[in-house]
C-alpha positions in Angstrom: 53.3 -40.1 15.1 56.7 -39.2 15.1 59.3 -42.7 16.1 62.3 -40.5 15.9 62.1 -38.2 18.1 59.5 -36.7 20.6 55.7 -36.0 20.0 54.2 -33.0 20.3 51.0 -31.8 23.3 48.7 -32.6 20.4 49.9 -35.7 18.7 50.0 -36.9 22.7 46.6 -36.1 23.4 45.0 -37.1 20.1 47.1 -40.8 20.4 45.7 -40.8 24.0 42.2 -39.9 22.9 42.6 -42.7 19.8 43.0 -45.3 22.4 40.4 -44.7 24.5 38.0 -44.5 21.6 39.1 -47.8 20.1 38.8 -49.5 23.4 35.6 -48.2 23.8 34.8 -49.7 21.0 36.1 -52.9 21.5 34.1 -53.2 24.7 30.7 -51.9 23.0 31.5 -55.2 20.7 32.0 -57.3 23.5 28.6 -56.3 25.2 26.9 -56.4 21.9 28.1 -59.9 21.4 27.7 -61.5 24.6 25.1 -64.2 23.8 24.2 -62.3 21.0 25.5 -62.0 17.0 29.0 -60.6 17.0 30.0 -58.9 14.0 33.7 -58.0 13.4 35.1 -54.8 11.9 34.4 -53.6 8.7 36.6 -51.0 7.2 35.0 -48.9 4.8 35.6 -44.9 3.8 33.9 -41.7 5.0 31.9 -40.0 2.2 29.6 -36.4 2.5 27.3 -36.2 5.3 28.3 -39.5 6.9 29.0 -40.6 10.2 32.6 -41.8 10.4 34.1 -44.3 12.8 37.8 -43.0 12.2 38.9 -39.8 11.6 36.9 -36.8 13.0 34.3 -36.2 10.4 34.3 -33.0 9.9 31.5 -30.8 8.0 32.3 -27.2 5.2 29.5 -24.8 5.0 29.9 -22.1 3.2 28.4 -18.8 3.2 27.3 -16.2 0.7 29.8 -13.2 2.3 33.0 -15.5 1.4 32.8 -16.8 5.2 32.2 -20.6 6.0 31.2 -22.8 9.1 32.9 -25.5 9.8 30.7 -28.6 12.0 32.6 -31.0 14.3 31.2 -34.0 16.9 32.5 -34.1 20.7 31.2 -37.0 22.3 27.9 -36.5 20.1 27.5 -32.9 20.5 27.9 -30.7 17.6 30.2 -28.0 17.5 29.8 -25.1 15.0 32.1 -22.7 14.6 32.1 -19.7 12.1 34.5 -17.9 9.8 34.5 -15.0 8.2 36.0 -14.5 4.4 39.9 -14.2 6.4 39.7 -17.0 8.2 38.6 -15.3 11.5 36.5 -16.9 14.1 33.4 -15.4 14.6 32.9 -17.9 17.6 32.0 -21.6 18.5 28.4 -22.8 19.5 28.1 -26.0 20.8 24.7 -28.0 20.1 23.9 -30.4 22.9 23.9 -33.9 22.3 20.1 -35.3 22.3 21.0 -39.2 22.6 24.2 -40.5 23.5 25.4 -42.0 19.8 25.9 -39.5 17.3 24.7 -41.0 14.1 25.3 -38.5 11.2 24.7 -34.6 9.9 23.1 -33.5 6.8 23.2 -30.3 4.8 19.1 -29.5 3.8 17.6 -27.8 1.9 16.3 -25.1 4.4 18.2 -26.4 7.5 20.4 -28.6 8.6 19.7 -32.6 10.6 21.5 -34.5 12.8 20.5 -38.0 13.5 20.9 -39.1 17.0 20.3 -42.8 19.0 20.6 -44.8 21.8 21.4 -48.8 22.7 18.0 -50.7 22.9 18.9 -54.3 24.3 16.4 -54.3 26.8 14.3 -54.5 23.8 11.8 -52.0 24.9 8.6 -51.4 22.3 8.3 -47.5 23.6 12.4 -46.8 24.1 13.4 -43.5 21.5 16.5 -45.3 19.4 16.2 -42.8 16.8 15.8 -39.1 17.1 16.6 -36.7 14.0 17.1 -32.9 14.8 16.4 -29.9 12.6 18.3 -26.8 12.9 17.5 -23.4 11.3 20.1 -20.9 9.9 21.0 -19.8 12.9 21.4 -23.1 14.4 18.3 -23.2 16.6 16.6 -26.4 17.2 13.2 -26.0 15.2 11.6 -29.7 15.1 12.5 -33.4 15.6 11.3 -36.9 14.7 11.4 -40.1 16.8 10.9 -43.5 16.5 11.1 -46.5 19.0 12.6 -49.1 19.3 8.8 -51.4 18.2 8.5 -49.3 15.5 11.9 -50.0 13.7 13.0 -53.6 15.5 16.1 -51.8 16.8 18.1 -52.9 20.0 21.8 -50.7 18.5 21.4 -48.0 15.3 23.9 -47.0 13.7 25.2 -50.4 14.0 27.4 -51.7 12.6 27.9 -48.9 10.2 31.2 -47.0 8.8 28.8 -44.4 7.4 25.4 -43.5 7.7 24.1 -41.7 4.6 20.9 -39.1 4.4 19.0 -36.8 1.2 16.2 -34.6 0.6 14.3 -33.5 -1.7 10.8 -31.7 -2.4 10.1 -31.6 1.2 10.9 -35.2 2.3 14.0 -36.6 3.9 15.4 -40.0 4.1 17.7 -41.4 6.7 19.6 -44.4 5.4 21.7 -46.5 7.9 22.2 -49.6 9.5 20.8 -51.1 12.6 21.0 -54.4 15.0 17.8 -56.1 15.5 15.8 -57.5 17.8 16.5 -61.1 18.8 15.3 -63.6 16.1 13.5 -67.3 16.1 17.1 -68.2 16.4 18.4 -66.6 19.3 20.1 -64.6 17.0 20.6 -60.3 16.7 20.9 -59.8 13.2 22.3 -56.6 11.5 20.4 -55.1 8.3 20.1 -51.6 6.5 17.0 -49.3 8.1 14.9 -46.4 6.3 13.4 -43.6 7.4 11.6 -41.0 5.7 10.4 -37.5 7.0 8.2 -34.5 6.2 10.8 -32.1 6.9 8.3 -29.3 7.7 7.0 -30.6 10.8 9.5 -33.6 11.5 6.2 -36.1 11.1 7.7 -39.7 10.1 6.3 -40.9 7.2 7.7 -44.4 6.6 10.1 -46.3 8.6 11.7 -50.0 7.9 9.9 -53.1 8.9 12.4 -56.0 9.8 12.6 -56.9 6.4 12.1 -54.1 4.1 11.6 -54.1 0.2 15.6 -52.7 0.1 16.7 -55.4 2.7 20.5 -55.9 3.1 21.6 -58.3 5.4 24.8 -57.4 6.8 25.3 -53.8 5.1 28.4 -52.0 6.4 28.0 -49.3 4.3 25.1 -47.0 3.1 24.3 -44.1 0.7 21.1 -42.6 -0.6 20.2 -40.3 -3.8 16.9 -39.0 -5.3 16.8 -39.9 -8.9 13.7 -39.0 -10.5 11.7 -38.1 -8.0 12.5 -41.2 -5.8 15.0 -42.2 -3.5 17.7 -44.7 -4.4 19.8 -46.6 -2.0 23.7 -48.3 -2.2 24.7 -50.9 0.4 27.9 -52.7 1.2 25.9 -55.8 1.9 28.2 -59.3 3.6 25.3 -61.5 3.4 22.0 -61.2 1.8 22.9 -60.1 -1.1 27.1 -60.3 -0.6 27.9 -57.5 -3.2 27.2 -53.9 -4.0 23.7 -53.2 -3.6 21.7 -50.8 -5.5 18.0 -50.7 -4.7 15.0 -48.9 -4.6 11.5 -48.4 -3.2 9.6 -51.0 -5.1 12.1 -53.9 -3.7 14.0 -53.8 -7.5 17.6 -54.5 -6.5 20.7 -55.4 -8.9 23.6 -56.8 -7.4 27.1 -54.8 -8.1 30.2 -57.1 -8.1 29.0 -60.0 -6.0 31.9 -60.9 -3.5 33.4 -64.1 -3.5 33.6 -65.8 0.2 31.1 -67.0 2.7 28.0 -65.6 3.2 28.0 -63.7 6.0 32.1 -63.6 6.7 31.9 -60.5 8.5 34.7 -59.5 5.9 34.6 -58.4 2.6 38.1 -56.4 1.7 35.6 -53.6 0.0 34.6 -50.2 0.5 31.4 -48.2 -0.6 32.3 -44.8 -2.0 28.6 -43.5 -2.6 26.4 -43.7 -5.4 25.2 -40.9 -7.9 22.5 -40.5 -10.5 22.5 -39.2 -13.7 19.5 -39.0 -16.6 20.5 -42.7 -18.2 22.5 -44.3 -15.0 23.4 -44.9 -11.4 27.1 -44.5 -10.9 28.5 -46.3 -8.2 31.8 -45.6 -6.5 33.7 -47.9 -3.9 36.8 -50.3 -4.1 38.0 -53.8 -3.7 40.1 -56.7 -4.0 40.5 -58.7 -7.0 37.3 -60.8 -7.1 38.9 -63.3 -9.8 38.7 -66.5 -7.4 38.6 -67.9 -3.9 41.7 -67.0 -2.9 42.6 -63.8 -5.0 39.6 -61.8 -2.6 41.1 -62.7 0.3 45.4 -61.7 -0.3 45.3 -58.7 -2.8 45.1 -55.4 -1.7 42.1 -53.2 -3.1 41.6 -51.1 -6.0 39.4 -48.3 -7.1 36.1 -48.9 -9.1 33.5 -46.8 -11.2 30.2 -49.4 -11.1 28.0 -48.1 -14.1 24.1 -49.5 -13.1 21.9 -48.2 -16.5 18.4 -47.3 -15.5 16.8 -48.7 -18.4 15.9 -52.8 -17.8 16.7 -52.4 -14.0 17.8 -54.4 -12.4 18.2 -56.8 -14.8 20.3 -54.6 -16.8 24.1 -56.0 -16.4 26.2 -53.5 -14.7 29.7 -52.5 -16.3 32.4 -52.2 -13.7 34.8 -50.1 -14.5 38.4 -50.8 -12.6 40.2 -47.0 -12.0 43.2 -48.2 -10.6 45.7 -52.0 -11.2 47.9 -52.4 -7.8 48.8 -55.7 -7.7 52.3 -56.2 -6.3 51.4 -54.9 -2.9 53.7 -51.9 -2.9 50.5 -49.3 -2.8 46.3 -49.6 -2.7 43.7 -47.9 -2.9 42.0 -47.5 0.9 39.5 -44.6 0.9 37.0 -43.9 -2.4 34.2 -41.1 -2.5 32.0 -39.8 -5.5 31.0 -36.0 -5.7 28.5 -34.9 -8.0 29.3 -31.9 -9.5 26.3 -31.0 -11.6 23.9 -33.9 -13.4 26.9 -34.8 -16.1 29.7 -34.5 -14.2 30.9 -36.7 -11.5 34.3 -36.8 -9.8 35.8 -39.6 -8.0 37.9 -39.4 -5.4 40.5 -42.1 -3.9 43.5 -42.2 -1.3 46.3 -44.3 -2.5 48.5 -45.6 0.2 52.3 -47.2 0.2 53.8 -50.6 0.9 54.5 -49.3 4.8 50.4 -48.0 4.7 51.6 -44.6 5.0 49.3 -42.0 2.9 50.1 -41.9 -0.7 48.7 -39.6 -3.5 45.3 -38.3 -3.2 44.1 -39.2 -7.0 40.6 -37.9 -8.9 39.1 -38.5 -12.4 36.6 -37.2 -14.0 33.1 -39.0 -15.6 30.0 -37.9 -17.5 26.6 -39.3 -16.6 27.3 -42.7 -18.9 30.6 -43.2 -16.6 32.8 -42.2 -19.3 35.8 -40.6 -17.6 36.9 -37.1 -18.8 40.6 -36.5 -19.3 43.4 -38.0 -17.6 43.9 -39.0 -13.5 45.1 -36.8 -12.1 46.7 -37.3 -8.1 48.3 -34.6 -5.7 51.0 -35.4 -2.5 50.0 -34.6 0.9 46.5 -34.1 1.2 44.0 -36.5 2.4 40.2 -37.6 1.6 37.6 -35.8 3.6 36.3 -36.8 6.4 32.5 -35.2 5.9 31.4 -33.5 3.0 32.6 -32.0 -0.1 31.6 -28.7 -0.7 31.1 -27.7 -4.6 31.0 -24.7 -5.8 31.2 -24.3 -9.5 33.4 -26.4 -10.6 35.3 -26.2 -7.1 35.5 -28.8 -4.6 36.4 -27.8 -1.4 36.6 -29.3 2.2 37.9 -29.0 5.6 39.9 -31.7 7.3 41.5 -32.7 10.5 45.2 -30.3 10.8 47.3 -33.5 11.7 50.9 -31.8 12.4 49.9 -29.6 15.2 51.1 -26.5 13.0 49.0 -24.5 11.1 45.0 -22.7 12.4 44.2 -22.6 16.0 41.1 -24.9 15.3 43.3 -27.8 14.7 41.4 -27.6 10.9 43.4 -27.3 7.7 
């Protein structure tokens, strides 16, 4: 926090806090492991309406009187707190937590969901694992959807995930994440994306995945979904089956976006989904990654920041055009953190946090693209401010979110 000279009550407790959560985590990998498939860390980047294991995602909501709420997660309970057009508290609610993992929080169309779970390694058929929540306007509970752990072959959701990613539209939402199944012909717990859809007026599941679903990914770190046409569309950081960016839908049609070079199932691929978008000719695909020139290029250089344009018409078989936004090659700075924000159906802004040779935070830079991918005028980048860590607010042609206040200075809320 601060090597020459003394921290402050906040930097103490937040380090404190920090350490207990990554031991925590270190010990949830053990159990998970023991006898079972172990899967390493995978870093990835928070993106809008995620969960996030890093930074405390944090969610904007504005309001039509100038006011905004802001969402946070304590130890899977939500806190909501509003403001009015000043910046005044108008007070905190806290939402109880249903299941002890916290697994992501999405904006609706007429309310809002958060996506709850539970561990499952007794492999129980009737055990809840999953359990969405809606919330009205005023933040009461109104519905909920549940499945078990037979339905959807789930011992750990949410796992192993950097983000879990849901969308909804005409009436239907779908939960896209990642999950740890139930033991295999070979002993083996293998991890794989997991779908659910539901009717979001009565919380009635309509589809969940099977072990293999038509939009399998076998090691996906990484998710996002988008309607396009009707439809949903999915992105996966897949390690495995395929080992690339993965772009899929419904009917099982998947194209595979910048295969990765390395074994199959590393556990490792040095790149990071930044979300996927749709426009009327394309999918747009955001993310970043190392070189992936040859065997050994993958493995040393650090990552940069990539525009993946998928074209809708002869998918998949249509070759994607990958479009490289930034060139660090020396080592002295990366790209770590990527995230795509659709502003309207032609206008799509990437975001993506630069960071220095000592990993401290460097610029945060954004360019602008039309539907095609085509970027807009120049890249632009601004000191001292960092990449969201839950959604980006648009309004206009305003983006706008709330993030962690790191100093200790500044709002009582510890938000800046």
């Amino acid at each position: 926090f601060n090597p020459g000279g003394t921290i402050t009550w906040n930097e103490a407790c937040a380090m404190v806090s920090r350490a207990f959560d990554a031991a925590e985590a270190v010990r949830r990998e053990q159990l998970a492991g023991t006898g079972r498939y172990l899967l390493r860390s995978q870093r990835s980047v928070e993106t809008s309406n995620y969960v996030y294991w890093g930074d405390e995602p944090l969610w904007l909501l504005p309001e039509e009187d100038g006011g905004y709420t802001v969402v946070s997660v304590e130890e899977a309970r939500l806190q909501v707190e509003t403001f009015d057009s000043s910046g005044v508290s108008r007070g905190l609610r806290t939402l109880p937590a249903e299941l002890p993992v916290f697994g992501g929080f999405y904006v609706g169309e007429d309310g809002c969901y958060a996506a709850y779970g539970q561990a499952n390694t007794e492999e129980d058929d009737g055990k809840e694992v999953y359990r969405v929540v809606k919330y009205d306007a005023d933040w009461d509970r109104v519905g909920a959807a549940s499945v078990t752990g037979g339905e959807s072959h789930t011992i750990r959701p949410y796992y192993y995930t950097d983000r879990t990613a849901m969308a909804e539209e005409d009436g239907v939402l779908v939960l896209h994440t990642a999950r740890l199944r139930y033991t295999s012909d070979d002993g083996l717990n293998h991890q794989s994306n997991f779908t659910l859809k539901i009717r979001t007026s009565d919380m009635k599941v309509l589809e969940k995945s099977p072990a293999f679903p038509a939009n399998h990914v076998s090691h996906s770190f990484a998710q996002d979904v988008v309607f396009s046409d009707g439809a949903p569309v999915y992105a996966d950081l897949g390690d495995a089956y395929p080992r690339s960016f993965a772009v899929s839908l419904d009917s099982g049609d998947q194209a595979e976006v910048l295969p990765f070079l390395g074994a199959t199932g590393d556990n490792t691929t040095h790149a990071a989904l930044g979300g996927l978008a749709a426009s009327a000719d394309c999918y747009l695909l955001a993310g970043a990654s190392a070189p992936q020139t040859d065997a050994a290029s993958w493995q040393t250089e650090r990552m940069n920041a990539l525009l993946a344009v998928v074209p809708k018409d002869g998918f998949p078989r249509a070759e994607s055009d990958v479009r490289w936004l930034t060139g660090c090659t020396d080592g002295r700075a990366w790209v770590e953190d990527v995230r795509l924000v659709t502003v309207n159906d032609n206008t799509f802004v990437v975001l993506w946090q630069a960071r220095d040779a000592d990993g401290g935070m460097g610029d945060l830079c954004w360019a602008v693209f039309d539907g095609r991918g085509r970027q807009q005028g120049d890249t632009r980048a601004m000191a001292d401010v960092s990449l969201p860590t839950g959604n980006v607010a648009v309004e206009g042609d305003t983006l706008m979110w709330v993030r962690p206040e790191r100093c200790g200075t500044g709002t009582g809320t510890g938000w800046a």
